[in-house]
BAMAR-916035 format. One record per residue (C-alpha): residue in three letters; chain; x, y, z. Coordinates in nm, 4 decimals, padded with zeros to 6 digits. Example, Ala and Ser with C-alpha at 12.3 -4.5 7.8 and 13.67 -1.06 7.14 Angstrom:
BEGIN
ALA, A, 01.2300, -00.4500, 00.7800
SER, A, 01.3670, -00.1060, 00.7140
//
This chain:
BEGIN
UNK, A, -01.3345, -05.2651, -02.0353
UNK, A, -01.2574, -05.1549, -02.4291
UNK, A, -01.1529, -04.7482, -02.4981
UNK, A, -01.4197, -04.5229, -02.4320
UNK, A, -01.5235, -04.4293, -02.8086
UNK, A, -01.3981, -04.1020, -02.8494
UNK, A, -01.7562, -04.0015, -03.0074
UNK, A, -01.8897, -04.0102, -02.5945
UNK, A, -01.5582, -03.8998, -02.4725
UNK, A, -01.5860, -03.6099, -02.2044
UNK, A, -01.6135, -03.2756, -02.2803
UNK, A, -01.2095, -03.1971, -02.1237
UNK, A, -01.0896, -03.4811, -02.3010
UNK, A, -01.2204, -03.3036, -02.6668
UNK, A, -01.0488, -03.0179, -02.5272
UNK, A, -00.7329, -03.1326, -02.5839
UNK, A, -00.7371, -03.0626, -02.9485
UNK, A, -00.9165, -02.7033, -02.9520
UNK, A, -00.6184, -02.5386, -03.0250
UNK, A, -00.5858, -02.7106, -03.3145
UNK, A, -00.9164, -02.6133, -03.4231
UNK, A, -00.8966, -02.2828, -03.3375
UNK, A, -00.6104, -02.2108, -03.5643
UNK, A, -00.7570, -02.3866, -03.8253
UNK, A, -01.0818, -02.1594, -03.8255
UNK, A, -00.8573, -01.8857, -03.8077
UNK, A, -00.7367, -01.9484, -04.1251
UNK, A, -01.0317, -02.0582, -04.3163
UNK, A, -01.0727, -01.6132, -04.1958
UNK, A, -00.7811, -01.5482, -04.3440
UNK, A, -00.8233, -01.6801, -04.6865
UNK, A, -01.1858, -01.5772, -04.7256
UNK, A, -01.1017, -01.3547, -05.0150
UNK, A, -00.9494, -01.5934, -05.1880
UNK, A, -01.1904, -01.8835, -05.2405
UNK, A, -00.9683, -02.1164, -05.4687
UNK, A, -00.6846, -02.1004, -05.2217
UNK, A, -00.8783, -02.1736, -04.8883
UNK, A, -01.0572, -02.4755, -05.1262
UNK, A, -00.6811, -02.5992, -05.1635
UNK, A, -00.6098, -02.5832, -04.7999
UNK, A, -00.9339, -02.7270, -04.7069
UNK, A, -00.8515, -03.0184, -04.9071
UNK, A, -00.5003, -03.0309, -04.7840
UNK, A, -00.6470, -03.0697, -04.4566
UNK, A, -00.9020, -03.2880, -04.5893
UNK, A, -00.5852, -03.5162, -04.7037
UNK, A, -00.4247, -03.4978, -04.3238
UNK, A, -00.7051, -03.6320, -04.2090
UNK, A, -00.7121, -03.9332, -04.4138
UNK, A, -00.3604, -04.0270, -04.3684
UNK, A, -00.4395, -03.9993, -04.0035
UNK, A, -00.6700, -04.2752, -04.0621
UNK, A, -00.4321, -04.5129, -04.2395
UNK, A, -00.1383, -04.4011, -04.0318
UNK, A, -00.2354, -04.3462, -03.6530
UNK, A, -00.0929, -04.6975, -03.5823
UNK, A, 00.1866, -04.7336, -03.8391
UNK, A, -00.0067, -04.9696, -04.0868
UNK, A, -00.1104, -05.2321, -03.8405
UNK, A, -00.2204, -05.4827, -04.0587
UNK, A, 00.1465, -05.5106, -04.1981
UNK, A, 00.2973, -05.5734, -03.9103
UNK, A, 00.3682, -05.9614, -04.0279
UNK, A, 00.3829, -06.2265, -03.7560
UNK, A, 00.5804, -06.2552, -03.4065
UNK, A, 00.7921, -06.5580, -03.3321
UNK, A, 00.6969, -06.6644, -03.0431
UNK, A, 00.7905, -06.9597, -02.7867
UNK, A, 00.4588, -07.0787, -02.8005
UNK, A, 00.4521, -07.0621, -03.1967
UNK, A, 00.3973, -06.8504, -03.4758
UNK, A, 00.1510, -06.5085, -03.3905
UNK, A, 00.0023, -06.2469, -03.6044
UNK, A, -00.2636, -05.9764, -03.5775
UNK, A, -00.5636, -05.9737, -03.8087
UNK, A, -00.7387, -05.6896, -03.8038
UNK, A, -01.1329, -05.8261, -03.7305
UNK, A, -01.3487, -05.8230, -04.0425
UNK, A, -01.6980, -05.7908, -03.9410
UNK, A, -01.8815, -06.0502, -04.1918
UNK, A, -01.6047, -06.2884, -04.1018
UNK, A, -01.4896, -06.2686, -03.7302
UNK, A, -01.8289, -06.1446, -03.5670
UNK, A, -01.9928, -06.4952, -03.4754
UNK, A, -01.6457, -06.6082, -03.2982
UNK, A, -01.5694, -06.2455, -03.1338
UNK, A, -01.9492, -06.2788, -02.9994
UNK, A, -01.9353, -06.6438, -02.8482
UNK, A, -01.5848, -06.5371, -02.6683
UNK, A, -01.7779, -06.2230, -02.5149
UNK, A, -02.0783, -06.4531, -02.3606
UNK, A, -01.7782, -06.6560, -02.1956
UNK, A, -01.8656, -06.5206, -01.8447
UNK, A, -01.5165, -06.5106, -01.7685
UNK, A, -01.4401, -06.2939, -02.0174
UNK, A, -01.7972, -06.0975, -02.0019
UNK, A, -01.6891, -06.0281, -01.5650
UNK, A, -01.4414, -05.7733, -01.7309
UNK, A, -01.5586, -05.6480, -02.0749
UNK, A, -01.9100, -05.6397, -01.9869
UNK, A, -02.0182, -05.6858, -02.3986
UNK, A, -02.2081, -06.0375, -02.2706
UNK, A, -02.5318, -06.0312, -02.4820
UNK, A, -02.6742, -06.0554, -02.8359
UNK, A, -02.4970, -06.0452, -03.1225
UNK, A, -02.5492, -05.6933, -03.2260
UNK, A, -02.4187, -05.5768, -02.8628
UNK, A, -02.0673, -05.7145, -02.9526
UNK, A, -02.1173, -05.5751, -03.3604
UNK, A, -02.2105, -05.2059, -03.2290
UNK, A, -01.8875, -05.2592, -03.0185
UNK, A, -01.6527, -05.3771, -03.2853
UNK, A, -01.8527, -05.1325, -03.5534
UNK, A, -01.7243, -04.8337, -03.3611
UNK, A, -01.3926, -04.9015, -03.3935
UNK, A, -01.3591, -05.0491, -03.7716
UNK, A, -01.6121, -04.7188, -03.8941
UNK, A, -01.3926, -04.4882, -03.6762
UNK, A, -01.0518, -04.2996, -03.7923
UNK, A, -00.7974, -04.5935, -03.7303
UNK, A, -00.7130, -04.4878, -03.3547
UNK, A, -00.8475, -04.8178, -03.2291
UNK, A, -00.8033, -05.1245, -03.4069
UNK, A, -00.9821, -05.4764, -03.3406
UNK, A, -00.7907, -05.7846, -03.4099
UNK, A, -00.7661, -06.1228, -03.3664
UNK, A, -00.5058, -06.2949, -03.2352
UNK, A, -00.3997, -06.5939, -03.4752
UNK, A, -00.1346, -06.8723, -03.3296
UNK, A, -00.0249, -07.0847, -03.5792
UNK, A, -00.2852, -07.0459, -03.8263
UNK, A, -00.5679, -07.0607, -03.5193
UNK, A, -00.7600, -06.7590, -03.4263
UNK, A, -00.7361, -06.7785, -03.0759
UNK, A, -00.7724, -06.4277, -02.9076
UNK, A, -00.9312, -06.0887, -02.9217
UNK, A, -00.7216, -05.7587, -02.9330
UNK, A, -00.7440, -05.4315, -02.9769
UNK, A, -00.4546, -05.2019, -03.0240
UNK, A, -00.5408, -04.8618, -02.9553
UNK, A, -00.3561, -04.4997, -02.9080
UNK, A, -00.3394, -04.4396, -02.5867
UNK, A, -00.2310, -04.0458, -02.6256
UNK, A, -00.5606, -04.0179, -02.8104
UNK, A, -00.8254, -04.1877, -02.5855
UNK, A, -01.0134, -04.0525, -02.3081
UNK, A, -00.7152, -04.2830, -02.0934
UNK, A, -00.4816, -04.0269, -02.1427
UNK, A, -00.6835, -03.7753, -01.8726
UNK, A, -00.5835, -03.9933, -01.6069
UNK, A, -00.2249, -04.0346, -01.6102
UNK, A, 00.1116, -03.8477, -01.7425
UNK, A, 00.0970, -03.9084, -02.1344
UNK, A, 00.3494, -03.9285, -02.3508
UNK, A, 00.2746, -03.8514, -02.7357
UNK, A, 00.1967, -04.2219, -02.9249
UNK, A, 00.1667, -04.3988, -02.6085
UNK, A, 00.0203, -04.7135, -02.7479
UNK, A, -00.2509, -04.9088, -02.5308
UNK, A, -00.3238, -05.2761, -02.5786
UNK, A, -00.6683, -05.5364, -02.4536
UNK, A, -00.6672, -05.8790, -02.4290
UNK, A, -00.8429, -06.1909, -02.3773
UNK, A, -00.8064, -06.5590, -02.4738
UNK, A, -01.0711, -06.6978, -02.6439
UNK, A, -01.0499, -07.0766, -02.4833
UNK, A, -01.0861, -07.1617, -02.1395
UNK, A, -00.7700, -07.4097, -02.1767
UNK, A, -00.5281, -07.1403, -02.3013
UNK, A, -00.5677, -06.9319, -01.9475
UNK, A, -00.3649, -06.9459, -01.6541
UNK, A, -00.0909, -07.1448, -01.8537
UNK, A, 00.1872, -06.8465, -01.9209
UNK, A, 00.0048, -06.8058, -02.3092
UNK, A, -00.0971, -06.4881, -02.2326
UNK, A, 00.2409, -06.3547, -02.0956
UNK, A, 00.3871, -06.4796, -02.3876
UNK, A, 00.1546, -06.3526, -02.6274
UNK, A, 00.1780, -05.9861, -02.4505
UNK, A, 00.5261, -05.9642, -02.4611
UNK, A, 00.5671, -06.0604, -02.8413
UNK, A, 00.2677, -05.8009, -02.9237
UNK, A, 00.4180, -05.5348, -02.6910
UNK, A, 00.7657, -05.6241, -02.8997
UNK, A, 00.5596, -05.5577, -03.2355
UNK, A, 00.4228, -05.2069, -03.1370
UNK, A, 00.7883, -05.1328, -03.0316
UNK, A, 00.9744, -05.2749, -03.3394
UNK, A, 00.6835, -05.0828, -03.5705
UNK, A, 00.6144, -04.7720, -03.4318
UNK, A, 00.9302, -04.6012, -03.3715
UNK, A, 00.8001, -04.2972, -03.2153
UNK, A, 00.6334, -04.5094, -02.9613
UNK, A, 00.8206, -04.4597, -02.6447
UNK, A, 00.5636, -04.6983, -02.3901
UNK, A, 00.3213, -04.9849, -02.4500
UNK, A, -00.0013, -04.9230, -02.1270
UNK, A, -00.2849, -05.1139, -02.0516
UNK, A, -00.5277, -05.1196, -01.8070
UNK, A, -00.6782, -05.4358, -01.6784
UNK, A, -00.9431, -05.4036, -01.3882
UNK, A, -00.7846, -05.3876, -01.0914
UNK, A, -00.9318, -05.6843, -00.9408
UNK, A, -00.8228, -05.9089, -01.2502
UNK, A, -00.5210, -06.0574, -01.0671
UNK, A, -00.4883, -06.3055, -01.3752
UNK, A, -00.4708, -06.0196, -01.6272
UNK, A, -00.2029, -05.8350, -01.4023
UNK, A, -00.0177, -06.1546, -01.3410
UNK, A, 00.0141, -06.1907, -01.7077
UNK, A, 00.1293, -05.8259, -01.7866
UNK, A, 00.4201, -05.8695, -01.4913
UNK, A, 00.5078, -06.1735, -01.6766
UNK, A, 00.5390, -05.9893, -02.0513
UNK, A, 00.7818, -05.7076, -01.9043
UNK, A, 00.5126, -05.4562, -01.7682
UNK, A, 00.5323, -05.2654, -01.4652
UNK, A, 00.2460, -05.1977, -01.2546
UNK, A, 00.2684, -04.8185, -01.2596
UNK, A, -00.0299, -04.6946, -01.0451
UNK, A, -00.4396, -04.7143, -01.0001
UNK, A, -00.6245, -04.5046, -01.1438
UNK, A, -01.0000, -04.4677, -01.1316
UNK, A, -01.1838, -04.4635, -01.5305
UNK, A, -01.5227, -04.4202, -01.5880
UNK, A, -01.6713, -04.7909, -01.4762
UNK, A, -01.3664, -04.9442, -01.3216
UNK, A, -01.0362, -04.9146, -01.0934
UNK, A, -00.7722, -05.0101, -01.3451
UNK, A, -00.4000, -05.1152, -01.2442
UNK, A, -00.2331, -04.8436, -01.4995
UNK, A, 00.0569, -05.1167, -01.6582
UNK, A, 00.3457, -04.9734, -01.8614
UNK, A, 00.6316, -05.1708, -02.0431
UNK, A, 00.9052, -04.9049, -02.1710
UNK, A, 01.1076, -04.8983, -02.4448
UNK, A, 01.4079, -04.8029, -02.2514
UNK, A, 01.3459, -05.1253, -02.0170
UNK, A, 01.2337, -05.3828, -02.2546
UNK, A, 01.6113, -05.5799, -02.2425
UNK, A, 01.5764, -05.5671, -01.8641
UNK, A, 01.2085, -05.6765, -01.7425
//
């Protein structure tokens, strides 16, 4: 299943940030005598905000292509007038709709990938483009900041990653491996401060877990999210010369 949009995220999850909020009402007190200054903070904060937005994954759509054994890769962040009719028929595959559960009409998969291009850069939708083909769905997410991050040990800019192949004919043949490794590679390479790439197929999707054990992922543990048992899979920084 996709991340849980933070705007339904659980009430404990939100939690996580009201200390943040807290001191920030604290000093919109302080400086209530002084209306010009708290106007400059406020839009100081205002600014934060917005570089959050560009920022929270280190300028994804410059990442630039992978080399890959199976050919040339690149993200492409999904553009909703462009990408929606090909997203939607590869979400009616029921192979693909088994897991992601976004199987329906085309608005179903639009509110989905709507969510994410409307929210504040945290989750990203992309396609997957080999050689020039798009070929694959992705979404590249933060992992510290998603409801995920309740249900196992997080580490600040964990970054979380979701899959699938488009085309029946490029499963079950190592592509996916491949393609997870180089991706994985790219979060590490671009986002320093990233210490772990995680994922979190369904349990049940031995495929999907095959494929992460190929690309360098360990299976860590399971843990139970709201509509699934997941197999939590990490690949680490520190390991990625090794597995």
């Amino acid at each position: 299943m996709p991340p849980t949009d933070v705007r339904t995220a659980p009430t404990e999850f939100l939690d996580l940030f009201t200390d943040g909020t807290t001191e920030f009402t604290g000093r919109t007190a302080e400086f209530t005598d002084g209306t010009t200054e708290f106007t400059g903070r406020a839009a100081e904060f205002t600014g934060r905000s917005a570089e959050f937005a560009n920022d929270a994954l280190d300028g994804l759509h410059a990442w630039g292509p992978a080399r890959t054994p199976v050919g040339t890769f690149r993200l492409t962040p999904v553009r909703l007038d462009r990408d929606l009719p090909l997203v939607h028929r590869w979400m009616n595959d029921p192979a693909v709709a088994e897991f992601w559960e976004l199987a329906g009409p085309r608005h179903r998969t639009a509110g989905h990938l709507r969510a994410q291009l409307d929210g504040d850069g945290r989750s990203v939708p992309c396609l997957g483009v080999l050689d020039g083909t798009p070929m694959s769905y992705w979404e590249i997410y933060r992992a510290d900041l998603d409801p995920l991050a309740l249900h196992y040990p997080v580490l600040p800019h964990d970054t979380g990653i979701h899959l699938l192949l488009g085309a029946a004919g490029d499963r079950g043949r190592g592509l996916g491996s491949a393609l997870l490794r180089a991706v994985a590679d790219l979060v590490l390479d671009r986002r320093p401060a990233c210490a772990r790439v995680v994922a979190e197929p369904d349990h049940r999707n031995t495929p999907s877990l095959a494929a992460f054990l190929g690309a360098g992922f360990r299976y860590a543990a399971e843990v139970e999210l709201p509509g699934k048992r997941a197999a939590l899979m990490i690949r680490d920084r520190v390991l990625r010369d090794v597995l």
